[in-house]
C-alpha positions as CSV (number, residue, x, y, z in Angstrom):
1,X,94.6,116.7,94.8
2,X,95.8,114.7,97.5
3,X,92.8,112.5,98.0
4,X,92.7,111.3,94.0
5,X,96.5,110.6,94.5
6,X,95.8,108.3,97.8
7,X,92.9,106.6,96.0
8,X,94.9,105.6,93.2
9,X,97.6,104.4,95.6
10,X,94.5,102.1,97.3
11,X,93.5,101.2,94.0
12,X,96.9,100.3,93.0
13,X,97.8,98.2,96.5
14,X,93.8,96.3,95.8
15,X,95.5,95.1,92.8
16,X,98.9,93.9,94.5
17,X,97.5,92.4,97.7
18,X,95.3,90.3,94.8
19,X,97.7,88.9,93.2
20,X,99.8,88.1,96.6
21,X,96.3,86.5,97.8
22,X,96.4,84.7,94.3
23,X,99.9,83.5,94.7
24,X,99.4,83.0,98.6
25,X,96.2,80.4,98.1
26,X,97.9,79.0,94.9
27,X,101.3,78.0,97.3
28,X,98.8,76.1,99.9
29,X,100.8,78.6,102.3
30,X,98.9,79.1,105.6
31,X,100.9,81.7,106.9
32,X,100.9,83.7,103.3
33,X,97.4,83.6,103.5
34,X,96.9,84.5,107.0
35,X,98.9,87.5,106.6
36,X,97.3,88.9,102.8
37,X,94.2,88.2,104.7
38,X,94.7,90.6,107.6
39,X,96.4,93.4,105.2
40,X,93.5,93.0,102.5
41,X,91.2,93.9,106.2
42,X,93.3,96.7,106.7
43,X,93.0,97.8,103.0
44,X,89.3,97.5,103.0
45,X,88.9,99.8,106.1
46,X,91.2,102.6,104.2
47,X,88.8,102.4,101.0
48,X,86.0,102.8,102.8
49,X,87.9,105.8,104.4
50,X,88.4,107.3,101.6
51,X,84.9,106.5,100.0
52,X,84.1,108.7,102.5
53,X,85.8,111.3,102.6
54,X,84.5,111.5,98.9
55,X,81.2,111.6,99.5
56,X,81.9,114.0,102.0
57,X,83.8,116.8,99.5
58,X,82.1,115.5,96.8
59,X,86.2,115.3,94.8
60,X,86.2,113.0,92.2
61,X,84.3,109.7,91.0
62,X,83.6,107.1,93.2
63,X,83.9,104.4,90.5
64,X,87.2,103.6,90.9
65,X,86.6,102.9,94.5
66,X,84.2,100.7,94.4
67,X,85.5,98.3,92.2
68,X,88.7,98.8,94.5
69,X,86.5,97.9,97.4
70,X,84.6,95.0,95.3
71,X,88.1,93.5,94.5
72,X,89.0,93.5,98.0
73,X,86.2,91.8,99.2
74,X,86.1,89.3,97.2
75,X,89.5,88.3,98.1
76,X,88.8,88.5,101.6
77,X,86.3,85.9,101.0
78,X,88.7,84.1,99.2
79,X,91.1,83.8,101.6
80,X,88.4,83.3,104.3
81,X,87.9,80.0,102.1
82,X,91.0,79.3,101.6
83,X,92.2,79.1,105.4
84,X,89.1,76.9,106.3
85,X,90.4,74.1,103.1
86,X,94.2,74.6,104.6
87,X,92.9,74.0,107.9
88,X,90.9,71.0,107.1
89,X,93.8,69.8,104.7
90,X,96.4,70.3,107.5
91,X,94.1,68.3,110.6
92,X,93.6,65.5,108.1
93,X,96.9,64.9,107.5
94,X,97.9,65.0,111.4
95,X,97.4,61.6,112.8
């Protein structure tokens, strides 16, 4: 049962690493961002590891997964949009 123990640890760390991207876009923190940004890519490439490797032993429902892998996504995007604002934010208020 090793593979429904690492998906719920996945599941679990999609729902952390949304909140810090939360917290990260809400503190206008480049840096934050930059970094949830990169570890919600890394995230995103273990889920669909994992997705997988279920569909490969056929283990358990893939349900979970997905929404896992939606709620990534969505915060990658998020972020993605987030950096571009912060960016433009930060070169308009350069001289």
């Amino acid at each position: 049962m090793t593979n429904a123990r690492d998906n719920w640890e996945l599941i679990e760390l999609s729902r952390k690493l949304e909140q810090e991207a939360i917290a990260a876009r809400n503190n206008a923190d480049i840096e934050a961002v930059q970094e949830v940004k990169q570890q919600l890519h890394e995230l995103q490439h273990r889920i669909i590891n994992a997705q997988g490797r279920e569909v490969k032993g056929n283990v358990t429902s893939g349900e979970p997964l997905f929404d896992a892998h939606l709620r990534v996504e969505e915060s990658v995007g998020r972020m993605e949009r987030a950096l571009i604002n912060l960016q433009a934010m930060q070169d308009d208020a350069q001289p």
